[in-house]
Structures are given as structure tokens and as C-alpha cells.
N, C-alpha and C positions, 0 to 999 in steps of 0.2 A: 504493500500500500504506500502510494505518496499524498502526499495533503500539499494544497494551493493554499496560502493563507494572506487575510488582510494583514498587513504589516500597520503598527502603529508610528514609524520613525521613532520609535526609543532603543536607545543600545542593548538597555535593559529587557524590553522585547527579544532580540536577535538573543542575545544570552540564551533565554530561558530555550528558547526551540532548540535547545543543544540536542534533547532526551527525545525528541518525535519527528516524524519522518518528514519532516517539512521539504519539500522537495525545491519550492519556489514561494515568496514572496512576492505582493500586487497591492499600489498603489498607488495615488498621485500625488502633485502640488492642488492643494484646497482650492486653486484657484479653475483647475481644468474641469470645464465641462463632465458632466458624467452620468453612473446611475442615482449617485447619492448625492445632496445637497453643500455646496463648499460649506456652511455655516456650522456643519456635523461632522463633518472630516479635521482629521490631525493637521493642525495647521505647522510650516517651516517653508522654506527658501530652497534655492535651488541648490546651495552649499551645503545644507543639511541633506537633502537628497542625494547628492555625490557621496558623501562621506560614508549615509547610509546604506547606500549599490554597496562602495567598497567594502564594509564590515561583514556585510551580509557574505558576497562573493569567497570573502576570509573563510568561513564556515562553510561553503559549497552550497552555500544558495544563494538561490538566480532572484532578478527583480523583474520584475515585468509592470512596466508603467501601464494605469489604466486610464483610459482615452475612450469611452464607451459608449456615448451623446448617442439615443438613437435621432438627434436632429442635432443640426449647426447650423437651420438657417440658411444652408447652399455657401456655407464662408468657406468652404472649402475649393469653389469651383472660380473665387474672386482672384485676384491678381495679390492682395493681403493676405490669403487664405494659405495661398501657393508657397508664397518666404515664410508663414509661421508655419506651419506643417514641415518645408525646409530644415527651418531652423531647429523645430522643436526635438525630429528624428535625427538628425546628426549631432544634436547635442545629447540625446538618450546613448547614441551609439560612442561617443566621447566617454562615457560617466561610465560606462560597463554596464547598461541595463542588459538583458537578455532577448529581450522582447516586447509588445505590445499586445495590450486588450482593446480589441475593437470592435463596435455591431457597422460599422459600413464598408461594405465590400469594395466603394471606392479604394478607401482608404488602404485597406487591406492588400488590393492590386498596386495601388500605388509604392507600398513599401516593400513589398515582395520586389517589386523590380528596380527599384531606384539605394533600398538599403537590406542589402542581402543579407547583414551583418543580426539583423535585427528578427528572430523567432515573432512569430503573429499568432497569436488565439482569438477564435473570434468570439464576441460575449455572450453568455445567457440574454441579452437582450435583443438577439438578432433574431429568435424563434426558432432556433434548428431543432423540429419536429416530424420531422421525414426521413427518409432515407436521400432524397434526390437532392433536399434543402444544402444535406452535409457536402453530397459528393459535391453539388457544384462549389460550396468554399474550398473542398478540397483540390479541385483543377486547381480554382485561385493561387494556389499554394498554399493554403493555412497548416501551419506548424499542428495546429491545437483546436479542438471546439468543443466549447462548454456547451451541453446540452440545458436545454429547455427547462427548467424546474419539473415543469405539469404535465411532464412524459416518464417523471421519474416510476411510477407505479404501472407502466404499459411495458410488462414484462417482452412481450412479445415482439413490440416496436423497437425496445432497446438490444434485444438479442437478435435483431436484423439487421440495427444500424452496426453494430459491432461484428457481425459476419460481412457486410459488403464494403466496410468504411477504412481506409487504410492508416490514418491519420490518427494523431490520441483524440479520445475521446474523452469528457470530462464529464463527473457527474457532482451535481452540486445536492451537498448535505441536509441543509441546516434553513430553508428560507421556507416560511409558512405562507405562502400566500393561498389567497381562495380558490378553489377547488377550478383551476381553468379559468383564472379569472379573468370578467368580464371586464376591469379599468386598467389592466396590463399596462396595454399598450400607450393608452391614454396618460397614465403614472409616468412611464418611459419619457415620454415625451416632455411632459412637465417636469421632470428634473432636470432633462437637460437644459431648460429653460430658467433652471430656479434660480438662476444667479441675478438674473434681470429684477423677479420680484424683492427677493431677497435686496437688494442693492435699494431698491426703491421705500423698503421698509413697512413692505406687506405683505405676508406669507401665510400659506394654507395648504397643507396639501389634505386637498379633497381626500385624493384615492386613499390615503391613508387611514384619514380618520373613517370614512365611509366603511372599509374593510375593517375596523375595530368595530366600528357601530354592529355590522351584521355578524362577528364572531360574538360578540354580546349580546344579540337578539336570538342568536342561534350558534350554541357554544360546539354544536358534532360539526360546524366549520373547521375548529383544528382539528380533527382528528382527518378530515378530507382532503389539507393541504398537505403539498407533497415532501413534504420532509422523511428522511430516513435517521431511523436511532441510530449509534454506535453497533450494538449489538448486531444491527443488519447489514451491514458491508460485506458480510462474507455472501449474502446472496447476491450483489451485484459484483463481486469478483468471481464467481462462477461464473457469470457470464462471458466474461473477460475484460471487464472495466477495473484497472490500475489504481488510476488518480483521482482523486475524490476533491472537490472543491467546498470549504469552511467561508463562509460569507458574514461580514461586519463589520465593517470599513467603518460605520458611525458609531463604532460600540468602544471602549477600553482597553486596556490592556487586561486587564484581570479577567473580563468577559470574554475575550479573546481567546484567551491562554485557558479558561474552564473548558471553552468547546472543545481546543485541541486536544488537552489532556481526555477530557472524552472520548474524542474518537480513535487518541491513537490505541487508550485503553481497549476499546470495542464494547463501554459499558459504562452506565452512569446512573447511579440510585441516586433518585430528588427528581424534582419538579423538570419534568420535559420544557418546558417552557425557557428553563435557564439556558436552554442551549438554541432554541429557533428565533431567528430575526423574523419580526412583526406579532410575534406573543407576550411581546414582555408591555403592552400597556404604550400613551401617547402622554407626552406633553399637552397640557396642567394637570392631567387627570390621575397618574399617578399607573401603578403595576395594575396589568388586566389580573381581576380578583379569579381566578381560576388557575386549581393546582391540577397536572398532569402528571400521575405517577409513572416514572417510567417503569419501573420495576414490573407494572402490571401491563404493560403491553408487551409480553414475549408470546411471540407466533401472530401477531396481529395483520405481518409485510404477508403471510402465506396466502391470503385470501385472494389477492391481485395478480398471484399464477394465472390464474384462472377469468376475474374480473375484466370488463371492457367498459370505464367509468363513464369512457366519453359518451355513450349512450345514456345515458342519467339514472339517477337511484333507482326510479320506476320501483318504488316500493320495499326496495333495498334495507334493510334497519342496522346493515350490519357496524358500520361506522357506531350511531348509535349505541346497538349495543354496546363496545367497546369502551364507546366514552363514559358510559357509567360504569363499567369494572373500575376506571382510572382515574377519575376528575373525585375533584374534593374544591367546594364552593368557599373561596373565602373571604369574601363580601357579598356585594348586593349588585350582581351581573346585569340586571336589569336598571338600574339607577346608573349604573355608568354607562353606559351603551346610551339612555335617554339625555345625561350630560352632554354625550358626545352628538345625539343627535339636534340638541338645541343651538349648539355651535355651529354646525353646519346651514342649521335653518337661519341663524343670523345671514350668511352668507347669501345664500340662493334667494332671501327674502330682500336684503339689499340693505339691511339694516344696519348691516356691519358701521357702511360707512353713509349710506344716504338711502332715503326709500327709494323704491323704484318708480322710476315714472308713469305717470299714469296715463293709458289710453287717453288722444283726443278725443273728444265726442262730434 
């Protein structure tokens, strides 16, 4: 097993991954576009990022800067666009990065031929959920491609992209999102955008809180998102997947370094929550009141052998069940989900900042 992991730019960080199989480190300057918001990202300069390639590389791990925007706008096709892209990959290939995470296959073709020096993976945000999606990044040349989250339980999809796919394949851990969700792309989208709000000094992300509101209105939502325990990696290395990707760019080092220690364990008694990004609860409202025992979900991945989700529960209880072997309520699920969804109705209702206008008559 090798693990992908958020780096936090602390030296203390790189120490610690002496003991787990960290194969590579990913991340960027707070300032680059991406999937996460700069204002939640580990902020430093470009001299600390140098310094941090080199420590890391000291210990035989790679850095792979993340550049993941599923939109820029078309800045990339502008004549400004052309010198910072320029500038930006010859100066990664200077510092000893390894590589690049990327969702636009522009970009992707473009460094493949222009900086050979530079390994490419292409991101979970590009939707590689096919078999033909992969091979065509793989013509592109992509070193790497992080699969889909919300393919991670389509046993049969994943054991075909890895019979006809040449290239690594990457399966990510740890990200709870809603069951195929429906503001993905839309979320994608606005972050890469968030820098604009954010600078302006108004900030919302819908999809986030929206996706807490309906795990709070309906808590068998975690149990539907595609996260895999510790304890299950050995069924997706039977299939022949390697590398395993640990997601939390906006999280700590402590938070960080519990996932790893988790998985390189292959097992973690406590609160499943501790370990998946969008389970732990939203700013001002505090930790989502719901405990997830891990301990009590073994054998829970067996079901989905067999399962085809993307046809929909159609009366399915089984998630359900589940979630009552495991969950232990420890607040008022419903009170918070209703917080969250009064916030949001400021929003849409216009209150926030001004009512809305009103039809002429």
C-alpha cells in the first residue's frame, strides 16, 4: 500500500510520516486556485514551499503541487494565462516538485509536452467514471488518475477500469460526500471561484452547508457516501489498486496525521467521523452531533459485490439498517440541520444582504 497525502508545510508534519507508507505528498501556495478555498488552506510563500519539496524529497517523498480549478475563467487560453502557466511549471520543475494535480486536460496536454520533467495526475475533480473517460487521459499521457469518489463502491466498474487501464490508478479514502451527488459539480466550480468572493468579503458555500442540512435531515446519508474504513483496503487491493488517496488539505496536522495513522494501521476504534472530510460539522454551528462506530461496521463494504447503487435504493433498507447497528445521537440532529437551514434561507431569500426585489406590476 502507498498513501497520497495532504501535506501541511510543517517540518514537523514530514517528521512524523517517517513510520507510514507515504509515498507522495500534494499541495499548494493558499493562493492557487483549486478544490479547497485559499482562506482554509496552510498559508507560506514560495521559499517555504522550496524548502518544503526539499525536506520532503530528503525522506523519498515526492511533492506534487495541486492546480485542480475545474474552471479558470479560459485564463489559461489568454496571452497572461500562457507566461503564468510558463512561469508557474518551470518554476515547480526548479524547486524539485515531482509533479502536478490537475482536472483540465488542456493543461495536462500542455505539460506533458512542453515539461516532461514534471509526473501529471489528473484530479478527482475531473469525473473519471468510465472506462473510456481514463483511457482517453491516458493517451494524454497522465502519469496518474485519481478516480471518482462515487464509483468507489461499483465493484465491478473499478475491476474493469483496472483490467483495461495501464496507468496508476488512484482510489480516494476518506471524502463523505452525498450518495452521487447532485451539487458536485456545481461545488467544483465555486471553489474555484472562491477567491473572488472570499476577497470581496462574502462567503457561502451553498453546497456545503446544503449537504450538512440533508445529512441532518437524513442521517443513512453517511452511511451512502463513498468513503472506505481502514479495515477495507485489502478489498480494493485484491483488485489491484496500490495507492490509496487520504484527503484534507483544510484540516490540521493532528487530523491529518489520525487519518494516516488509521489507515496505514488498516483499523480505527472511535467515531468514523474522525477520519471523513464533510462529517465533522460546519462553521458556526459546531461538530455534526452524530457518532459513527467504526468498530461496528465490519462486513458492511460486502454488500456492494453485488449492489448497482446507481439504480437507486428502490426500497433498499440496507444502508439503514447499518446505520442503527453504528450511530449513537449526540445532540439534537434535527435542531442543527434546521440552524443550518435558516442560514441558507437568509441567502436565497435575499435577506442576507437586501430583500429581493419585487415584481413590477
Amino acid at each position: 500500500m502507498r498513501l497520497i497525502v495532504p501535506t501541511t508545510f510543517e517540518r514537523s508534519f514530514i517528521e512524523a510520516l517517517a513510520d507510514h507508507p507515504v509515498d507522495r505528498i500534494y499541495g499548494s501556495l493558499s493562493s492557487e486556485a483549486g478544490a479547497r478555498a485559499k482562506a482554509w488552506l496552510p498559508q507560506g510563500g514560495e521559499q517555504e514551499l522550496e524548502a518544503h519539496i526539499a525536506d520532503a524529497r530528503s525522506r523519498g517523498i515526492g511533492f506534487y503541487y495541486t492546480m485542480n480549478a475545474s474552471c479558470s475563467g479560459n485564463r489559461e487560453f489568454s496571452g497572461e494565462g500562457q507566461r503564468w502557466l510558463a512561469e508557474r511549471f518551470g518554476w515547480l520543475v526548479d524547486v524539485g516538485a515531482e509533479g502536478i494535480v490537475s482536472a483540465s486536460p488542456y493543461v495536462i496536454d500542455m505539460v506533458k509536452q512542453r515539461y516532461p520533467e514534471l509526473r501529471v495526475s489528473v484530479s478527482t475533480i475531473a469525473n473519471i467514471d468510465t472506462v473510456e473517460k481514463a483511457l482517453f487521459y491516458e493517451r494524454l499521457g497522465t502519469d496518474t488518475i485519481y478516480l471518482a469518489d462515487y464509483i468507489n463502491r461499483d465493484f465491478k466498474l473499478l475491476k474493469a477500469m483496472r483490467k483495461r487501464v495501464s496507468c496508476e490508478l488512484v482510489v480516494a479514502l476518506n471524502l463523505g460526500c452525498l450518495m452521487h451527488c447532485p451539487l458536485r459539480d456545481y461545488h467544483s466550480n465555486f471553489i474555484s471561484h472562491a477567491s473572488e468572493t472570499l476577497d470581496k468579503g462574502c462567503y457561502l458555500d451553498y453546497s456545503l452547508a446544503r449537504c450538512t442540512q440533508i445529512k441532518s435531515e437524513s442521517p443513512v446519508e453517511l452511511m451512502k457516501a463513498p468513503w472506505i474504513r481502514p479495515e477495507d483496503i485489502s478489498k480494493y487491493e485484491k483488485m489491484g489498486f496500490t495507492t490509496f488517496k487520504i484527503a484534507g488539505r483544510e484540516m490540521g496536522s493532528d487530523w491529518v496525521l489520525r487519518a494516516i495513522a488509521a489507515y496505514t494501521a488498516r483499523s480505527y476504534s472511535g467515531n468514523l467521523n474522525d477520519l471523513i472530510i464533510g462529517f465533522g460539522g460546519i462553521d458556526p454551528f459546531g461538530e455534526f452531533p452524530v457518532y459513527l462506530d467504526n468498530r461496528r461496521l465490519d462486513g458492511f463494504i460486502d454488500f456492494f459485490a453485488k449492489k448497482d447503487c446507481r439504480l437507486g435504493c428502490n426500497g433498499c433498507n440496507y444502508c439503514e439498517e447499518w446505520l442503527q447497528r453504528a450511530i449513537s445521537v449526540e445532540g439534537d440532529v434535527q435542531h442543527y440541520g434546521e440552524r443550518i437551514g435558516r442560514l441558507i434561507k437568509r441567502f436565497t431569500s435575499g435577506s442576507f444582504k437586501a430583500p429581493l426585489a419585487r415584481a413590477s406590476s
